[in-house]
N, CA, C and O of each residue as an XYZ file, in Angstrom:
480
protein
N     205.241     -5.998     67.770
C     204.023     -5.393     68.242
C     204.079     -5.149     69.755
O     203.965     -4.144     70.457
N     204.249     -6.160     69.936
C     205.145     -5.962     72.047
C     205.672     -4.720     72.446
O     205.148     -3.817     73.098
N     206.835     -4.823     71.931
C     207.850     -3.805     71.941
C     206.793     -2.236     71.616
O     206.790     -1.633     72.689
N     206.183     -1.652     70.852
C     205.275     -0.698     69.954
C     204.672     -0.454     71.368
O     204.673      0.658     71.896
N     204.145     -1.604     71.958
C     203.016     -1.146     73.080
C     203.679     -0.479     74.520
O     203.437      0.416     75.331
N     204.617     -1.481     74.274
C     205.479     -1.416     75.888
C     205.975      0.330     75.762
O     205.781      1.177     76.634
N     206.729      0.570     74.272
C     207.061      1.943     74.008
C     206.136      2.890     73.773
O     206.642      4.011     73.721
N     204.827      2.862     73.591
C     203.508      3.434     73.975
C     203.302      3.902     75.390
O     202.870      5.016     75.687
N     203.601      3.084     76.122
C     203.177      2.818     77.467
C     204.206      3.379     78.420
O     203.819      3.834     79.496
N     205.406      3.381     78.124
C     206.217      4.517     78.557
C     206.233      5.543     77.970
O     206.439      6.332     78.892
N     206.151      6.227     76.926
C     206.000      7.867     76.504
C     204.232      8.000     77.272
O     204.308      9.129     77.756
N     203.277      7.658     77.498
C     202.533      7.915     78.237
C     202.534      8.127     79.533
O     201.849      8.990     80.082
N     203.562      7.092     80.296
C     203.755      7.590     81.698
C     204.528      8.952     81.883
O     204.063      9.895     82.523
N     205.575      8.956     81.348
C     206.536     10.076     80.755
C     205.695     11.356     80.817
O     205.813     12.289     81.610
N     204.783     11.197     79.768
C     203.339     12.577     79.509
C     203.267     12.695     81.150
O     203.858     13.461     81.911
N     202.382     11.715     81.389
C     201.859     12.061     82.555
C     203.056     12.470     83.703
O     202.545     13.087     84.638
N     204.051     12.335     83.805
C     204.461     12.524     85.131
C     205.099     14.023     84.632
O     205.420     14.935     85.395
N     205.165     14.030     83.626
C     205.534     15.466     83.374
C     204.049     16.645     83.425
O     204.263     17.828     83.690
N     203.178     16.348     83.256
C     202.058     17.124     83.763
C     201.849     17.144     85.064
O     201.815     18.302     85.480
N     201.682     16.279     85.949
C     201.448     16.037     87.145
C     202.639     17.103     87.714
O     202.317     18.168     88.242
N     203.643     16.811     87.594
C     204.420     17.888     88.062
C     204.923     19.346     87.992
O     205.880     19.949     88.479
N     203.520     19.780     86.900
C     203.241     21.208     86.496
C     202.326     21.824     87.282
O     202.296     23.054     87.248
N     201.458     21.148     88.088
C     200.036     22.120     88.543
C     201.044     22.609     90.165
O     202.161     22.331     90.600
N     200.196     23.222     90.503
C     200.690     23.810     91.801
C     199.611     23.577     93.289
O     198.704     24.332     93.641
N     199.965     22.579     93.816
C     199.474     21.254     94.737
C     199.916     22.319     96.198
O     201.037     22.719     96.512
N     198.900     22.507     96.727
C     198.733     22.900     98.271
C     200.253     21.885     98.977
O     200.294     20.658     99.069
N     201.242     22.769     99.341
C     202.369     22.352    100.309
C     202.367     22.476    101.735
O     202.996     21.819    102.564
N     201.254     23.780    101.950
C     201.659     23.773    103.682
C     200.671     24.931    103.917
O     200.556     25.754    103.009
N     200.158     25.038    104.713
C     199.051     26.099    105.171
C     198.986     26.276    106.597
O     199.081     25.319    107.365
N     198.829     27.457    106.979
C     198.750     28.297    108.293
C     197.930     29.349    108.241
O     198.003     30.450    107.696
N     196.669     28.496    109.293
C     196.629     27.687    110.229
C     196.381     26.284    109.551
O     195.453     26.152    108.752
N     197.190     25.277    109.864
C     197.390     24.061    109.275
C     195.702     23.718    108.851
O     194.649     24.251    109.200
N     196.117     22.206    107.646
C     194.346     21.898    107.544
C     194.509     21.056    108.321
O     195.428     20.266    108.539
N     192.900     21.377    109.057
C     192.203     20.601    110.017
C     192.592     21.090    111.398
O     191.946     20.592    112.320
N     193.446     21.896    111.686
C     194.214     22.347    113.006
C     193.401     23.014    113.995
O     192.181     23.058    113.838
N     193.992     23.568    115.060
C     193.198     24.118    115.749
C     194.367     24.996    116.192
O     195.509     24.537    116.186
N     193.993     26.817    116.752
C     194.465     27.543    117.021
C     193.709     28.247    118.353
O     192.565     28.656    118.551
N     194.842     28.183    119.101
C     194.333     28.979    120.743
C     193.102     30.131    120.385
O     191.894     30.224    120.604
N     194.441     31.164    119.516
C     193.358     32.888    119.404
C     193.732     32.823    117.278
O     194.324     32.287    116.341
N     193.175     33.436    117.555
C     192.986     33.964    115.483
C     193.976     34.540    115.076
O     194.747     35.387    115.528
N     193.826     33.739    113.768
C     195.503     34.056    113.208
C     195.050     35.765    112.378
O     194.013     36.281    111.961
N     196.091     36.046    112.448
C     195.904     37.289    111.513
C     196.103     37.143    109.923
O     196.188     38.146    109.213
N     196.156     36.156    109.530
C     196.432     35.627    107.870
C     196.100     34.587    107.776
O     196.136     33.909    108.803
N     195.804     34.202    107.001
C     195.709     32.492    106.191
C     197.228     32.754    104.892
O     197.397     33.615    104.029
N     197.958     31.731    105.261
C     199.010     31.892    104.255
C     198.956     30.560    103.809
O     198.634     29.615    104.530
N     199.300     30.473    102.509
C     199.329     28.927    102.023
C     200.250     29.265    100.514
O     200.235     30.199     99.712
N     201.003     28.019    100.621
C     202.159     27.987     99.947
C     201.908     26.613     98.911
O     201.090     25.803     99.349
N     202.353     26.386     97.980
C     201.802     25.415     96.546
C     203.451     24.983     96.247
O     204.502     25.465     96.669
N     203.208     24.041     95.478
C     204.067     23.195     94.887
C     204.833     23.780     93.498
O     205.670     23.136     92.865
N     204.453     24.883     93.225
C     204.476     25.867     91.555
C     204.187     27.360     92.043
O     203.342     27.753     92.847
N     205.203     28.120     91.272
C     204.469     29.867     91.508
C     202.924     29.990     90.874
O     202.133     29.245     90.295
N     202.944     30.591     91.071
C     201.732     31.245     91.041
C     201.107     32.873     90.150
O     201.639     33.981     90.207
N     199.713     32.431     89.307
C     199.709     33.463     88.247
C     198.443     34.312     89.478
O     197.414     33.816     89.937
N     199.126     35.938     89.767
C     198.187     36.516     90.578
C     197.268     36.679     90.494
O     196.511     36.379     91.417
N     196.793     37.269     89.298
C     195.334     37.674     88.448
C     194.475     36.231     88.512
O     193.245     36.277     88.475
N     194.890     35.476     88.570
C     194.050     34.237     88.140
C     194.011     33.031     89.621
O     193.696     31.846     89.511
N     194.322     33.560     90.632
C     194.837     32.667     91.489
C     193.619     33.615     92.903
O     193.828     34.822     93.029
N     192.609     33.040     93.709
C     192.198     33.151     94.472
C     191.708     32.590     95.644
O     191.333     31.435     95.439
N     191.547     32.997     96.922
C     191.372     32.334     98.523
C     190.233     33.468     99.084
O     189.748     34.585     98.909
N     190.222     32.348     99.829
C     188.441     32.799    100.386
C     188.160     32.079    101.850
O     188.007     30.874    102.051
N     188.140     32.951    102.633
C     187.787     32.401    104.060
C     186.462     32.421    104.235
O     186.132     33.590    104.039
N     185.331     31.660    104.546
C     184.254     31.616    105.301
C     184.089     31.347    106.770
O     185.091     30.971    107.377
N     183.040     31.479    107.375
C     182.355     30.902    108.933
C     181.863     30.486    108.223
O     181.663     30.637    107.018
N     181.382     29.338    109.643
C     180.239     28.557    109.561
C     178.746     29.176    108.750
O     178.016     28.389    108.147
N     178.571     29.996    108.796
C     177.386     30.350    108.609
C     177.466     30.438    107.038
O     176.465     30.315    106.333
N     179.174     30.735    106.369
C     179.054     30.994    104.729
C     179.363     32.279    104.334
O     179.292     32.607    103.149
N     179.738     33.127    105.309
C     180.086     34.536    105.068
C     181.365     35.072    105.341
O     181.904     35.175    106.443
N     181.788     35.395    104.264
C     183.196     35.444    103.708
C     183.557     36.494    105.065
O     182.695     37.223    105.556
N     185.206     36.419    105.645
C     185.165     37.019    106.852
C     187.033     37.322    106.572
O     187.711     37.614    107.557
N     187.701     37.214    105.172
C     188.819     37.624    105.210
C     188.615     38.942    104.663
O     187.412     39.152    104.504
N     189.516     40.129    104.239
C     189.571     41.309    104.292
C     189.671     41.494    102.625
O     189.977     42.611    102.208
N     189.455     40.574    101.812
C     189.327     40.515    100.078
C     190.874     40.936    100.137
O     191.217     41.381     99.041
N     191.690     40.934    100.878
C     193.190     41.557    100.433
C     194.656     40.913     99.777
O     195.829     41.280     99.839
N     193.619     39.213     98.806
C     194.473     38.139     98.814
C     195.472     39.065     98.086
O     195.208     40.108     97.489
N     196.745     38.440     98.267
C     198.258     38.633     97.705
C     199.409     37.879     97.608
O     200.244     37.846     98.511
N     199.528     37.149     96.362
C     201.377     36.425     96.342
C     201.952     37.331     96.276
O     201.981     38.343     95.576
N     202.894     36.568     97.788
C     204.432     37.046     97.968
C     205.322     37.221     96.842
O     205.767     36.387     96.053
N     205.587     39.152     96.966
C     206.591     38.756     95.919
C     207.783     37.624     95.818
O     208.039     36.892     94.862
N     208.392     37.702     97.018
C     209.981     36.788     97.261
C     209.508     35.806     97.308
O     210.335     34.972     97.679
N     208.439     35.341     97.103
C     208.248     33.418     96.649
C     206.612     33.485     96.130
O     205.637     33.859     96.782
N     206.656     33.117     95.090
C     205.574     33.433     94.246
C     204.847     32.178     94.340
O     203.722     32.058     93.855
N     205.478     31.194     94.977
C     204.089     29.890     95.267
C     203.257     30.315     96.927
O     202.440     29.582     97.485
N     203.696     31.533     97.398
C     202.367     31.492     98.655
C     201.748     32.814     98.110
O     202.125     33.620     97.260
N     200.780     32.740     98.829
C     199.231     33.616     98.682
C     198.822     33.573    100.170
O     198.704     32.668    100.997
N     198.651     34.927    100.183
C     197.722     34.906    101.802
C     196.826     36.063    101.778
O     196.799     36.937    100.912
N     196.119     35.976    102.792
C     194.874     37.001    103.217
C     194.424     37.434    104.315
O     193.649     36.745    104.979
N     194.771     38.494    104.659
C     194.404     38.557    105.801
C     193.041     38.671    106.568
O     192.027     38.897    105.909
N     192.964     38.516    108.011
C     191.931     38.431    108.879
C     191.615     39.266    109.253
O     192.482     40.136    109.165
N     190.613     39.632    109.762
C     190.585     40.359    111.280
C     190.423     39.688    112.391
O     191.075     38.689    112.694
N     189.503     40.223    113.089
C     189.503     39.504    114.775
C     188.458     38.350    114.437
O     187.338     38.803    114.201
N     188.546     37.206    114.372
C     187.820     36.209    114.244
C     187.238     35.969    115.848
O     187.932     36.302    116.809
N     185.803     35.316    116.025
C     185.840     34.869    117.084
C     185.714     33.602    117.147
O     186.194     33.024    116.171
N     185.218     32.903    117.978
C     185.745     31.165    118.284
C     184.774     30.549    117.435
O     183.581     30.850    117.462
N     185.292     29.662    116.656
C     184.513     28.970    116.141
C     185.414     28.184    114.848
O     186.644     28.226    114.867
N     184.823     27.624    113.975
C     184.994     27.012    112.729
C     185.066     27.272    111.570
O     183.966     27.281    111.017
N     186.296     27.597    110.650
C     186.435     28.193    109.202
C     186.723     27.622    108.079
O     187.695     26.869    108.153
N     186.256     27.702    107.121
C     186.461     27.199    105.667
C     187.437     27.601    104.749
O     186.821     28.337    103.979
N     188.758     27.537    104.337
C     189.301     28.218    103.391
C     189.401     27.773    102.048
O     190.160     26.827    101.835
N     188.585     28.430    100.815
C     188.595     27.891     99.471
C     190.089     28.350     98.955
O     190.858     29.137     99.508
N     190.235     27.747     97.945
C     191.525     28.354     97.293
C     191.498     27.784     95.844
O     191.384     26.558     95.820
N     191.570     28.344     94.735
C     191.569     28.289     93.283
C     192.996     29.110     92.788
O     193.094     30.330     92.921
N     194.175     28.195     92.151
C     195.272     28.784     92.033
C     195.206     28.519     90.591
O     194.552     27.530     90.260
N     195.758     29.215     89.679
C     196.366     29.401     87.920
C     198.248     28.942     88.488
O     198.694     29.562     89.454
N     198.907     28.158     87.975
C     200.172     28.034     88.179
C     200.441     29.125     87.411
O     199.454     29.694     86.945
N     201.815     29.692     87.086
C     202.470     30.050     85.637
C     202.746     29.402     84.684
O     203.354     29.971     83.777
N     202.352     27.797     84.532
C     202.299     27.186     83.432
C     200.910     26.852     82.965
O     200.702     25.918     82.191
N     199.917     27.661     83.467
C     198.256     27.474     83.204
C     197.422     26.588     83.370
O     196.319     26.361     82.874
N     198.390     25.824     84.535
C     197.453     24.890     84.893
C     196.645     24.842     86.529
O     197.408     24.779     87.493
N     195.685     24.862     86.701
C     194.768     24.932     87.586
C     194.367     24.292     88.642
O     193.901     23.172     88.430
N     194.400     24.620     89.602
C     193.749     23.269     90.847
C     193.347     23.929     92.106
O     194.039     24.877     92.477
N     192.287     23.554     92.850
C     191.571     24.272     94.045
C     191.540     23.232     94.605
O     191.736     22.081     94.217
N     191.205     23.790     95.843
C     190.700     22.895     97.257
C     190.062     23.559     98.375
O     189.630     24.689     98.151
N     189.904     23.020     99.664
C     189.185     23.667    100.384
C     189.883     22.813    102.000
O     190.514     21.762    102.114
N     189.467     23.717    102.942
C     189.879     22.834    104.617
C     189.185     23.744    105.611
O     188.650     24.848    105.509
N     189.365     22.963    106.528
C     189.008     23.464    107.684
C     190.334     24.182    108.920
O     191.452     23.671    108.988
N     189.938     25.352    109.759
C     190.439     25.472    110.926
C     189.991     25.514    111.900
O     188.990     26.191    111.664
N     189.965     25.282    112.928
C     189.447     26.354    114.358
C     190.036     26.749    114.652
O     191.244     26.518    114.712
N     189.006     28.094    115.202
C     189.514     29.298    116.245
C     189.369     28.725    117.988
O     188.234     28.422    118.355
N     190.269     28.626    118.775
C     189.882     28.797    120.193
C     189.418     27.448    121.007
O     188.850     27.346    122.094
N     189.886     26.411    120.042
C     189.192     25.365    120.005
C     190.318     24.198    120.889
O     189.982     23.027    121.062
């Protein structure tokens, strides 16, 4: 009965570490989270742990105030299909929000959100 559980208990970790290593987990973002930048970037680029399904995968810049201020022009890179970016325009100084909701290509899902400053 020992043995039954213990071998339970590893094909479960097994499951799990093999899921865990399917979703596509925020790797690196520019302008970093939490960072601060002299003048305004002209993109938000952010790169994931998994490619990425385009149709199903979206980013979203706000201000402070809540009003979306990227150019709706999100796009994964073709030549590496785990970043997505969007571009800016002329931001002025202050504090930004970037949402992000990604679909991997294995259909699995995960969002988040951070902060940058402009000028700060």
């Amino acid at each position: 009965m020992k043995s039954a559980r213990i071998a339970a208990a590893a094909l479960l970790l097994a499951l799990a570490a093999t899921n865990a290593g399917a979703h596509a987990f925020l790797d690196r973002a520019s302008p970093s989270v939490g960072g601060s930048v002299a003048s305004a970037p002209g993109e938000v680029r952010l790169r994931f742990t998994a490619e990425l399904e385009a149709a199903f995968s979206t980013i979203r810049v706000l201000d402070s105030g809540g009003r979306q201020v990227d150019k709706k022009d999100k796009q994964i890179d073709p030549s590496d299909r785990r970043v997505m970016r969007v571009s800016l325009p002329p931001l002025p100084n202050g504090t930004y929000r970037v949402f992000w909701r990604v679909l991997s290509v294995d259909t699995h899902a995960t969002e988040g959100d951070y902060t940058f400053e402009v000028g700060k």
